[in-house]
N, CA, C and O atoms as a Maestro MAE file, in Angstrom:
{
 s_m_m2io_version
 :::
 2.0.0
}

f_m_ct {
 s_m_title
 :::
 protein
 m_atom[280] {
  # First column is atom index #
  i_m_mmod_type
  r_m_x_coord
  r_m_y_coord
  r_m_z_coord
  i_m_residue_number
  s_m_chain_name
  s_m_pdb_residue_name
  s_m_pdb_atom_name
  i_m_atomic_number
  :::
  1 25 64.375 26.215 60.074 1 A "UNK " " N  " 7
  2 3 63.709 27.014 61.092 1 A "UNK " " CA " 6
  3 2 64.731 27.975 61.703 1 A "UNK " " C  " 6
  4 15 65.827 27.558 62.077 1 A "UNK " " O  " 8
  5 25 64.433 29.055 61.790 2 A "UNK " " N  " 7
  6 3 64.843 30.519 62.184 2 A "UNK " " CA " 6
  7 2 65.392 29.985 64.150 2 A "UNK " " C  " 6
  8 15 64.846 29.191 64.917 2 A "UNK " " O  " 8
  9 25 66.538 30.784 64.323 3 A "UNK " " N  " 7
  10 3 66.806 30.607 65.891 3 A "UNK " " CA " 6
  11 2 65.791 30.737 66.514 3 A "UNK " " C  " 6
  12 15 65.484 29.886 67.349 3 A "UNK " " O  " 8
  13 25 64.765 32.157 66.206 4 A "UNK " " N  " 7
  14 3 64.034 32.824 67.091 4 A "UNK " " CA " 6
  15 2 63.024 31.836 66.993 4 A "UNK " " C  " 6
  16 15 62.843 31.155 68.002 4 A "UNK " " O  " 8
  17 25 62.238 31.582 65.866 5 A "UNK " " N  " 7
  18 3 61.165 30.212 65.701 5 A "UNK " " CA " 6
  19 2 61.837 29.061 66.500 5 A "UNK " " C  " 6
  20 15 61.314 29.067 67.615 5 A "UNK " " O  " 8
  21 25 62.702 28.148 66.422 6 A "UNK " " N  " 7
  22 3 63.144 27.493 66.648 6 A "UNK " " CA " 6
  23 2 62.956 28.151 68.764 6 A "UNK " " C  " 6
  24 15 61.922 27.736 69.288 6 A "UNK " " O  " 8
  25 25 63.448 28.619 69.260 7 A "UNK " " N  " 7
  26 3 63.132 29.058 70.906 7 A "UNK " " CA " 6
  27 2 62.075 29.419 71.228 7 A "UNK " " C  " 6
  28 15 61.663 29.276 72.380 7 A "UNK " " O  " 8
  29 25 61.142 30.174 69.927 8 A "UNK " " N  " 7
  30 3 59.660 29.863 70.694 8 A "UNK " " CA " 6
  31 2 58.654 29.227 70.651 8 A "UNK " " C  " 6
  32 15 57.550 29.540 71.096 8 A "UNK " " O  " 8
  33 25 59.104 27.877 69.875 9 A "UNK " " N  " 7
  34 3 58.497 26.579 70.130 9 A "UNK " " CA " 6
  35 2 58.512 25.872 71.126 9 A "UNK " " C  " 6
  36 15 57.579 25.173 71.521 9 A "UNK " " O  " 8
  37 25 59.894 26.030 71.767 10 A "UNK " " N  " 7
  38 3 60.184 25.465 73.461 10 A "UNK " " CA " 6
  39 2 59.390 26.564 74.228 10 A "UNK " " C  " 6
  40 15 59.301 26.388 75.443 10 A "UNK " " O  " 8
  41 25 58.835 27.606 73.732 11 A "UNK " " N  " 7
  42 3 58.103 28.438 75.477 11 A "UNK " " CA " 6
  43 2 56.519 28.213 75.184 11 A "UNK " " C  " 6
  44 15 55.760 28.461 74.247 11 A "UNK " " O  " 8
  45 25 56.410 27.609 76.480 12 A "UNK " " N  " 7
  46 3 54.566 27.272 76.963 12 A "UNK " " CA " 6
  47 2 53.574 28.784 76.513 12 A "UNK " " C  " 6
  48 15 53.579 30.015 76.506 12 A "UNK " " O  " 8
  49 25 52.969 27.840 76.252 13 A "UNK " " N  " 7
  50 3 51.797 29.339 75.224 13 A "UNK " " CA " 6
  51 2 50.625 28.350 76.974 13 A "UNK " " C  " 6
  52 15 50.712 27.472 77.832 13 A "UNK " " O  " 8
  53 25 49.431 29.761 76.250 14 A "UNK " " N  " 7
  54 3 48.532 29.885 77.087 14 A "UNK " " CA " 6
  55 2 47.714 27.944 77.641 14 A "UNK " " C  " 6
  56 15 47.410 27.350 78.675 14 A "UNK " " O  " 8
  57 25 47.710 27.707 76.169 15 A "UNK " " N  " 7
  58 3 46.803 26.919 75.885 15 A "UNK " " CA " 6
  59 2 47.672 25.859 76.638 15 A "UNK " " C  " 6
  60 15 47.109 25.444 77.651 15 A "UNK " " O  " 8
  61 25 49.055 25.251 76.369 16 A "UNK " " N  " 7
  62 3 49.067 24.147 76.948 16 A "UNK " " CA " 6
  63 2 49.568 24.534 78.717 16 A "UNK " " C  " 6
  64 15 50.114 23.647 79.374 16 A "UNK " " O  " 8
  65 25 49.306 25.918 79.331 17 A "UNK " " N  " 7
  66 3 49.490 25.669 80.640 17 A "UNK " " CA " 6
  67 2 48.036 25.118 81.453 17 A "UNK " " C  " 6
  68 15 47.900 24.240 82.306 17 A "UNK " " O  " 8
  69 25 47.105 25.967 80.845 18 A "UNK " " N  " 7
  70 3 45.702 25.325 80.878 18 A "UNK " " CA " 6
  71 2 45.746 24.103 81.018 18 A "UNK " " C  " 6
  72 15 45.486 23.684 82.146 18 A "UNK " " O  " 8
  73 25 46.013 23.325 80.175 19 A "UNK " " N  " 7
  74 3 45.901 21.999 80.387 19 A "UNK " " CA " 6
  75 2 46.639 21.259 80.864 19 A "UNK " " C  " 6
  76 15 46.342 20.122 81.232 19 A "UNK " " O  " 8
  77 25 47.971 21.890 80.958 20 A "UNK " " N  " 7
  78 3 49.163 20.820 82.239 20 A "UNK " " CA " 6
  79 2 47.979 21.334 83.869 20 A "UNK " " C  " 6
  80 15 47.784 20.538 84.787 20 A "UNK " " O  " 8
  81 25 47.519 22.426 83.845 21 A "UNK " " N  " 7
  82 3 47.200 22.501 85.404 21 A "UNK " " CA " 6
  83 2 45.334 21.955 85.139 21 A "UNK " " C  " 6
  84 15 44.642 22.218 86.122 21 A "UNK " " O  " 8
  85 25 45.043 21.695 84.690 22 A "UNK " " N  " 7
  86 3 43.825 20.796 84.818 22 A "UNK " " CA " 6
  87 2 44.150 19.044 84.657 22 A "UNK " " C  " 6
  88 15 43.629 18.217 85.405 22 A "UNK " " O  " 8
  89 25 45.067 18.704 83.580 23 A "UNK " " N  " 7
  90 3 45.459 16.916 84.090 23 A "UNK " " CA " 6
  91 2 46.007 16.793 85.578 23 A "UNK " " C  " 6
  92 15 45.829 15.809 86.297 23 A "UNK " " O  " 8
  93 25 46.874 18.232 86.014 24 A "UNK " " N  " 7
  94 3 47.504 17.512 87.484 24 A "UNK " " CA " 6
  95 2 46.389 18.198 88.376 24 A "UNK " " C  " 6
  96 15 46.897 18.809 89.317 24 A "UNK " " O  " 8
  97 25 44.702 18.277 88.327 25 A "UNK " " N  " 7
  98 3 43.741 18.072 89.360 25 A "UNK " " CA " 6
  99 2 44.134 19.700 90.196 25 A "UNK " " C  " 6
  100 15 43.950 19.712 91.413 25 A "UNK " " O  " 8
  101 25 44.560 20.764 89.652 26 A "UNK " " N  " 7
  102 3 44.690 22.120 90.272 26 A "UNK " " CA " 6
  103 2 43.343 22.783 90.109 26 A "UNK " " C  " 6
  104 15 42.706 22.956 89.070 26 A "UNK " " O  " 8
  105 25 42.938 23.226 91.760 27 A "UNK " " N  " 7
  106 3 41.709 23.949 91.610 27 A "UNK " " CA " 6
  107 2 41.830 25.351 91.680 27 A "UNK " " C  " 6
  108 15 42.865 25.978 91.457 27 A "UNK " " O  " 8
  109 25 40.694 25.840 92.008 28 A "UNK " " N  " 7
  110 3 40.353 27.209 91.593 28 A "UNK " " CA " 6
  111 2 41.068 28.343 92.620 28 A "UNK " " C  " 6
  112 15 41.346 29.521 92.399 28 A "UNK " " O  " 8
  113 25 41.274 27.437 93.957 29 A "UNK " " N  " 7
  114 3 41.465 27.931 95.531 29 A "UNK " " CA " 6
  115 2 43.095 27.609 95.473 29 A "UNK " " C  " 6
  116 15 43.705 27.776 96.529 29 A "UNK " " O  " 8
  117 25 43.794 27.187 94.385 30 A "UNK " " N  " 7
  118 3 45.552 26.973 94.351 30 A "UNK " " CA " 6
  119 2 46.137 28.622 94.728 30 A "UNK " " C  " 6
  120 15 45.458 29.591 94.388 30 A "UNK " " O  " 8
  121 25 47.189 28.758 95.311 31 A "UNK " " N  " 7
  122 3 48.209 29.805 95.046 31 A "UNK " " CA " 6
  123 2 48.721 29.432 94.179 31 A "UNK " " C  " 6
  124 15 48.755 28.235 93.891 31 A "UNK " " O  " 8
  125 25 49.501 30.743 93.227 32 A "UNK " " N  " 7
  126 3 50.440 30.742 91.967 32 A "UNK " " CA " 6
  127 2 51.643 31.544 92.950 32 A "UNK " " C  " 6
  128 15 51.588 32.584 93.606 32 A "UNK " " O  " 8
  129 25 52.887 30.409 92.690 33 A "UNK " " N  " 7
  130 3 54.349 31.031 92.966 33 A "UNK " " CA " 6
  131 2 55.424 30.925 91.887 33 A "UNK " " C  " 6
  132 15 55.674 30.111 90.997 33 A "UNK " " O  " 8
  133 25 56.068 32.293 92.401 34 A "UNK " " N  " 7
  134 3 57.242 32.232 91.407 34 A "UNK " " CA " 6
  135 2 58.284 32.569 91.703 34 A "UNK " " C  " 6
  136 15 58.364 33.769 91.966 34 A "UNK " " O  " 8
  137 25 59.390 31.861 91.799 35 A "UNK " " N  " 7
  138 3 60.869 32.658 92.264 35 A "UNK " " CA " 6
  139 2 61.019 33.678 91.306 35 A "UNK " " C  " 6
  140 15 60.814 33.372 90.131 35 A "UNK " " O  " 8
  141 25 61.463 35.280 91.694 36 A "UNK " " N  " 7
  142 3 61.513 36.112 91.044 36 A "UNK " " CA " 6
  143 2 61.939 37.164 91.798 36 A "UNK " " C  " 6
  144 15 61.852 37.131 93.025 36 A "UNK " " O  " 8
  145 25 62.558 38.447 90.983 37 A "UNK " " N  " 7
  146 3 63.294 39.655 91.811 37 A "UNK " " CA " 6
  147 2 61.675 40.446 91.894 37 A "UNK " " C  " 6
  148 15 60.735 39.959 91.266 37 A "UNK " " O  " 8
  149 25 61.549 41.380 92.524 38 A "UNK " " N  " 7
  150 3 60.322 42.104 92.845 38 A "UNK " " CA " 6
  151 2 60.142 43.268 91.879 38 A "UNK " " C  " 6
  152 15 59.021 43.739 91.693 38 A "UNK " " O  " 8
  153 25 61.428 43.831 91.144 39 A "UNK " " N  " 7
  154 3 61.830 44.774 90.420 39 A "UNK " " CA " 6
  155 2 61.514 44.749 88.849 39 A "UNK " " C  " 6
  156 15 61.436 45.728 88.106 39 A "UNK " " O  " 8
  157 25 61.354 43.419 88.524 40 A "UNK " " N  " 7
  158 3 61.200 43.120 87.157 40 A "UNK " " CA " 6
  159 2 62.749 43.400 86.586 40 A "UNK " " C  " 6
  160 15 62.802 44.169 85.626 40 A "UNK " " O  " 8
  161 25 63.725 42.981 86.965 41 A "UNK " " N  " 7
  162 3 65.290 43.095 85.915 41 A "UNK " " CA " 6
  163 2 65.034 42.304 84.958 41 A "UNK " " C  " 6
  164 15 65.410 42.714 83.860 41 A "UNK " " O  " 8
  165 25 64.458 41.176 84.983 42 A "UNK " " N  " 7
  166 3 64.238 40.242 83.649 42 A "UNK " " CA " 6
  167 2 62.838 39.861 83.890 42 A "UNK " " C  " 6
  168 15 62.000 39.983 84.783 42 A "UNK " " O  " 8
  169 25 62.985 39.112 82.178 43 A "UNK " " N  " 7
  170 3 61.637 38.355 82.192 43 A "UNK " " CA " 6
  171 2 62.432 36.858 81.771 43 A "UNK " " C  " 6
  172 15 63.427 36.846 81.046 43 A "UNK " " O  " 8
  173 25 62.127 36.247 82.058 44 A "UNK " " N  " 7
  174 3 62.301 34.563 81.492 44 A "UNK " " CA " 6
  175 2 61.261 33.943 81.016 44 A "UNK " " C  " 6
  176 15 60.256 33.984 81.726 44 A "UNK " " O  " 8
  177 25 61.194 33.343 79.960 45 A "UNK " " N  " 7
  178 3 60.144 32.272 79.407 45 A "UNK " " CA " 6
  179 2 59.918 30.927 80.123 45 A "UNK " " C  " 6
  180 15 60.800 30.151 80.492 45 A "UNK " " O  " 8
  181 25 59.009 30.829 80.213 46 A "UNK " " N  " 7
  182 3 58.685 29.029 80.787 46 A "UNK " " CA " 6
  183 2 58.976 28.242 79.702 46 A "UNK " " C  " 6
  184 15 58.760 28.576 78.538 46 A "UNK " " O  " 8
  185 25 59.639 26.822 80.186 47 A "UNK " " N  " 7
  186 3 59.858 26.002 78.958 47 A "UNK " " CA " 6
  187 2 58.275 25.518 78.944 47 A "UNK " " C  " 6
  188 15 57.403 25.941 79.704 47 A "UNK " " O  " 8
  189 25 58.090 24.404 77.762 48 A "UNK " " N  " 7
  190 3 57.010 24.001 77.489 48 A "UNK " " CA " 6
  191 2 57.023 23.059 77.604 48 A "UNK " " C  " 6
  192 15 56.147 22.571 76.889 48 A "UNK " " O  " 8
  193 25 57.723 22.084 78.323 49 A "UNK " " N  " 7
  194 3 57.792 20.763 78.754 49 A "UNK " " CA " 6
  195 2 57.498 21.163 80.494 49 A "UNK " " C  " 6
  196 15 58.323 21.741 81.201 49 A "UNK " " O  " 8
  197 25 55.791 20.582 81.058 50 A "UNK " " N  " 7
  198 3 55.513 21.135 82.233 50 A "UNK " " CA " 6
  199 2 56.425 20.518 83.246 50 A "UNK " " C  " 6
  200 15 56.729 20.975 84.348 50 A "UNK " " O  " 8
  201 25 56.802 19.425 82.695 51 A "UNK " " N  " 7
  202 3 57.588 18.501 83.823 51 A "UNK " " CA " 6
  203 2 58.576 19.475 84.541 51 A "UNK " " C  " 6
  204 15 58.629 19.570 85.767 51 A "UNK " " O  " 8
  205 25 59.398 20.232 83.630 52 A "UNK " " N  " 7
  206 3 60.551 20.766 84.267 52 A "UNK " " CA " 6
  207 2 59.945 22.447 84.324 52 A "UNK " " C  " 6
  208 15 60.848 23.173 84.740 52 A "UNK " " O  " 8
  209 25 58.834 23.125 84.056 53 A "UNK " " N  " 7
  210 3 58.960 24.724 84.298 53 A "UNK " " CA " 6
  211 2 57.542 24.865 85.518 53 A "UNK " " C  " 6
  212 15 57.217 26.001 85.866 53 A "UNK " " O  " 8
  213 25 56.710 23.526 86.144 54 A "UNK " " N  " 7
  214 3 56.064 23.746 87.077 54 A "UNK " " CA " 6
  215 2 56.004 22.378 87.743 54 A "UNK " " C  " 6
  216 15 56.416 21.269 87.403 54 A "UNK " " O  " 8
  217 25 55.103 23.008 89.215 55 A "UNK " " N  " 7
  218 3 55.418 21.953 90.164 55 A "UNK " " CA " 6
  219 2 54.026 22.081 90.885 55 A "UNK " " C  " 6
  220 15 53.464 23.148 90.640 55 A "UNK " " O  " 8
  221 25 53.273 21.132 91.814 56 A "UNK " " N  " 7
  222 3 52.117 21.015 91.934 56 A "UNK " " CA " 6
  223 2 52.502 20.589 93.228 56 A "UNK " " C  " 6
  224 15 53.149 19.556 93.400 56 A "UNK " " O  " 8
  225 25 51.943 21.730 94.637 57 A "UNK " " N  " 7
  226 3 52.119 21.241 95.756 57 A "UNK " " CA " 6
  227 2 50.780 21.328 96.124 57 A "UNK " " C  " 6
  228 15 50.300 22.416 96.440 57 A "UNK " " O  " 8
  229 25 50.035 20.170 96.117 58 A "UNK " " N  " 7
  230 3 48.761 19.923 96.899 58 A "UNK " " CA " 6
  231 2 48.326 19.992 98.166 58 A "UNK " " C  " 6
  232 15 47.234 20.294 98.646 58 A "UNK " " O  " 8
  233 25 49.491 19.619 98.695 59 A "UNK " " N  " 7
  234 3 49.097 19.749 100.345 59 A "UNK " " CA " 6
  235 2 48.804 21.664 100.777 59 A "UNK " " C  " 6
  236 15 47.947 22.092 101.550 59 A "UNK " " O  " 8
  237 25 49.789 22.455 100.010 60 A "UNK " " N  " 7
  238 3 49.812 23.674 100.227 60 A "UNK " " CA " 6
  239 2 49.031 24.136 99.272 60 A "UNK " " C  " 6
  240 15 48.924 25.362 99.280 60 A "UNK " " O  " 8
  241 25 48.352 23.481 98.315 61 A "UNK " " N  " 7
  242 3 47.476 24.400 97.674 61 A "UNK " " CA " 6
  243 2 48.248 24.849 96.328 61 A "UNK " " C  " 6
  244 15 47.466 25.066 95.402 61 A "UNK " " O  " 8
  245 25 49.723 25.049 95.992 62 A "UNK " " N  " 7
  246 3 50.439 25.886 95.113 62 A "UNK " " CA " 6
  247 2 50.799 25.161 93.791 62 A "UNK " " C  " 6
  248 15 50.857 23.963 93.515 62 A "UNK " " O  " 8
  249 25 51.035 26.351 93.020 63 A "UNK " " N  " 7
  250 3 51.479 25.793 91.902 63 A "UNK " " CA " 6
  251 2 52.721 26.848 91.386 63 A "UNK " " C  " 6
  252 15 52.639 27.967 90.879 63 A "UNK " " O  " 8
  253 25 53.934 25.989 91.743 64 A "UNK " " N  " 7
  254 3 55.157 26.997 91.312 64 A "UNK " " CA " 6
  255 2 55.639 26.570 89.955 64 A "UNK " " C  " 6
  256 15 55.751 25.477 89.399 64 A "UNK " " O  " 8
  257 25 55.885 27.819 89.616 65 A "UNK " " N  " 7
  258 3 56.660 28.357 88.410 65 A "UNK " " CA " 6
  259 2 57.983 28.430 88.301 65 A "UNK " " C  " 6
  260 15 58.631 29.222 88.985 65 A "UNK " " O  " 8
  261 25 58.653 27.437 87.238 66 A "UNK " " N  " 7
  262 3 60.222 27.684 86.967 66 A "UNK " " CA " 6
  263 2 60.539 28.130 85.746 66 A "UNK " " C  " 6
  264 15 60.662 27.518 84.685 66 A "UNK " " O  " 8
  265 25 60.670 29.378 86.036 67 A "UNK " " N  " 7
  266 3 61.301 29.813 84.304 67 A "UNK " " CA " 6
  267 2 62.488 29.352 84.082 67 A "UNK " " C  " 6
  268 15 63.077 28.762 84.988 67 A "UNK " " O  " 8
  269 25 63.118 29.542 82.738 68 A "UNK " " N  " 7
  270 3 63.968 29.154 82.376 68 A "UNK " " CA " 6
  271 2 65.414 30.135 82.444 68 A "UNK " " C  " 6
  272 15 65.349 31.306 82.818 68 A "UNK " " O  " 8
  273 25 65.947 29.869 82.274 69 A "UNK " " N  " 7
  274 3 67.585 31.025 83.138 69 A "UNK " " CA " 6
  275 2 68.505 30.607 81.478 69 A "UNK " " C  " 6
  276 15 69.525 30.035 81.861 69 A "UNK " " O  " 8
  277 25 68.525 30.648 80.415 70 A "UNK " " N  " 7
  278 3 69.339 30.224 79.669 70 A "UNK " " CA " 6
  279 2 69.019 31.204 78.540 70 A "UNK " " C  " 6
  280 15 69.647 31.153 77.483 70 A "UNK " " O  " 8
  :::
 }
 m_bond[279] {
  # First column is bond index #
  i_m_from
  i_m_to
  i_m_order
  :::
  1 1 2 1
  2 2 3 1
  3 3 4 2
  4 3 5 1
  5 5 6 1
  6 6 7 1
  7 7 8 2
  8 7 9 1
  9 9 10 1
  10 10 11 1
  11 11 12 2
  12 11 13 1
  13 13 14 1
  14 14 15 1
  15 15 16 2
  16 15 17 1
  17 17 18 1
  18 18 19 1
  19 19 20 2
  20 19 21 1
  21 21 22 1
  22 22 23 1
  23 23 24 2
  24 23 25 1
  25 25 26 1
  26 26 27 1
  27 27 28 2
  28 27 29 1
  29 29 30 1
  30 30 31 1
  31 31 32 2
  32 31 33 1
  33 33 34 1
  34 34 35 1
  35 35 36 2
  36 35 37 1
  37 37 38 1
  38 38 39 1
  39 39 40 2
  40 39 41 1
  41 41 42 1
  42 42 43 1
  43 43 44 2
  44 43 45 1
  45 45 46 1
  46 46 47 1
  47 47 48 2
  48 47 49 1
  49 49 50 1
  50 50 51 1
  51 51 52 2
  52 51 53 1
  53 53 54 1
  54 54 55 1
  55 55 56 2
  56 55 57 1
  57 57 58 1
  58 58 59 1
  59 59 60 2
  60 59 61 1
  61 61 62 1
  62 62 63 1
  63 63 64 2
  64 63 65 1
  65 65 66 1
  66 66 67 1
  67 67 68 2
  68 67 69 1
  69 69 70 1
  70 70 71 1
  71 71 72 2
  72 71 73 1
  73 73 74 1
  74 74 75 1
  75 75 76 2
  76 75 77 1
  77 77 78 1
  78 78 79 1
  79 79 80 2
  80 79 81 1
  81 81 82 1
  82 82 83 1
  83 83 84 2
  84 83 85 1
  85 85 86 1
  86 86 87 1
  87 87 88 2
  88 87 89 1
  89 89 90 1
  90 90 91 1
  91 91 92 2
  92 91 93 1
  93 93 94 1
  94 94 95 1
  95 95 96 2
  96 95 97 1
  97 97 98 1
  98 98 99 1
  99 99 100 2
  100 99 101 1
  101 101 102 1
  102 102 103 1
  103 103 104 2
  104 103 105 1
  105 105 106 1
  106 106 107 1
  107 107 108 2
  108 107 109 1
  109 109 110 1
  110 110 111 1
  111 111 112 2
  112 111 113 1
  113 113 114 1
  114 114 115 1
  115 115 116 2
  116 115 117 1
  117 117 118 1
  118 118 119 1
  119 119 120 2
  120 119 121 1
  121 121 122 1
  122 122 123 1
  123 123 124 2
  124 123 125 1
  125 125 126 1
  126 126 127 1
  127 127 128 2
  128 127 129 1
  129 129 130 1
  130 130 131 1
  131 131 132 2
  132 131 133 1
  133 133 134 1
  134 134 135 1
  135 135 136 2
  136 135 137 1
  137 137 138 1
  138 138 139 1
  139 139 140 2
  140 139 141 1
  141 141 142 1
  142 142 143 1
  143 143 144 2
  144 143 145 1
  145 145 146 1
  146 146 147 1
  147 147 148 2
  148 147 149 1
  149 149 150 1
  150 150 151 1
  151 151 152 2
  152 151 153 1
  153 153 154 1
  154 154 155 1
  155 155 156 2
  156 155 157 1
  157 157 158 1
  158 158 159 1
  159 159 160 2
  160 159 161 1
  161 161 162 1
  162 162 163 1
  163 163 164 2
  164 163 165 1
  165 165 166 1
  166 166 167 1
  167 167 168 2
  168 167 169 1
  169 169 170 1
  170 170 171 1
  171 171 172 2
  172 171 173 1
  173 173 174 1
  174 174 175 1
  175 175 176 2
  176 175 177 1
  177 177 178 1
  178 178 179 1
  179 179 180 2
  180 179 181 1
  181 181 182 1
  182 182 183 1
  183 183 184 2
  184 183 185 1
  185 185 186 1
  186 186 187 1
  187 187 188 2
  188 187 189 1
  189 189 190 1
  190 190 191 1
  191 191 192 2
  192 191 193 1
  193 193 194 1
  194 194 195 1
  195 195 196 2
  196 195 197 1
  197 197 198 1
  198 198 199 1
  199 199 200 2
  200 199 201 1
  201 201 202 1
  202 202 203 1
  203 203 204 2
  204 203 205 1
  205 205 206 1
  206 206 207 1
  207 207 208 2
  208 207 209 1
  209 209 210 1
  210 210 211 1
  211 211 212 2
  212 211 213 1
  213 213 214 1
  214 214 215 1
  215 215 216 2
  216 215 217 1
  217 217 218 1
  218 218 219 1
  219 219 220 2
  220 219 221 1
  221 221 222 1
  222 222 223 1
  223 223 224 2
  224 223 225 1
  225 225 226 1
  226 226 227 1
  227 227 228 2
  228 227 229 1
  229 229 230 1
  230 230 231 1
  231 231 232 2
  232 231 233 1
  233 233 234 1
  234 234 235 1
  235 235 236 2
  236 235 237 1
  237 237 238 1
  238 238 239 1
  239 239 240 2
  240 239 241 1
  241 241 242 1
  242 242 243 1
  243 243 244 2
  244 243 245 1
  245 245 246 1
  246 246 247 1
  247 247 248 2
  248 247 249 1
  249 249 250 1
  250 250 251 1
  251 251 252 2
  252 251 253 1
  253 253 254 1
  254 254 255 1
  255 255 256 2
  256 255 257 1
  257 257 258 1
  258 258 259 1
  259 259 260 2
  260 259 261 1
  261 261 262 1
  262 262 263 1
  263 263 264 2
  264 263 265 1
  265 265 266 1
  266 266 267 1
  267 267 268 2
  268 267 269 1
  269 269 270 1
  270 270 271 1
  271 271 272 2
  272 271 273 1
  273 273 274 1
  274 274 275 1
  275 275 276 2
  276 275 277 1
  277 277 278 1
  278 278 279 1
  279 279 280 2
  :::
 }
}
């Protein structure tokens, strides 16, 4: 497997964010956050392991986003 194949097997496609945010009970009324510059200097990929590229704050409603920095 190719480097590039090989790194975009680790980044979350559509389909399995869908379903990390429907097993952890996220509704329709959630905010989406993301640490990020306002400018767009980069883009970063989300890993695809949800454990470590999102986070589910219920009390506030949110669902933050950790891209990956590597």
């Amino acid at each position: 497997m190719s480097k590039e194949s090989e790194s975009k097997t680790n980044i979350m496609t559509a389909v399995s964010l869908l379903d990390a945010l429907a097993e952890s009970g996220v509704q329709d009324d959630f905010e989406i956050w993301l640490s990020s510059d306002e400018e767009g200097n980069e883009f970063l990929p989300m890993p695809a392991d949800p454990e470590s590229s999102l986070a589910i704050d219920a009390s506030n409603k949110r669902v933050v986003f950790f891209p990956s920095h590597r």
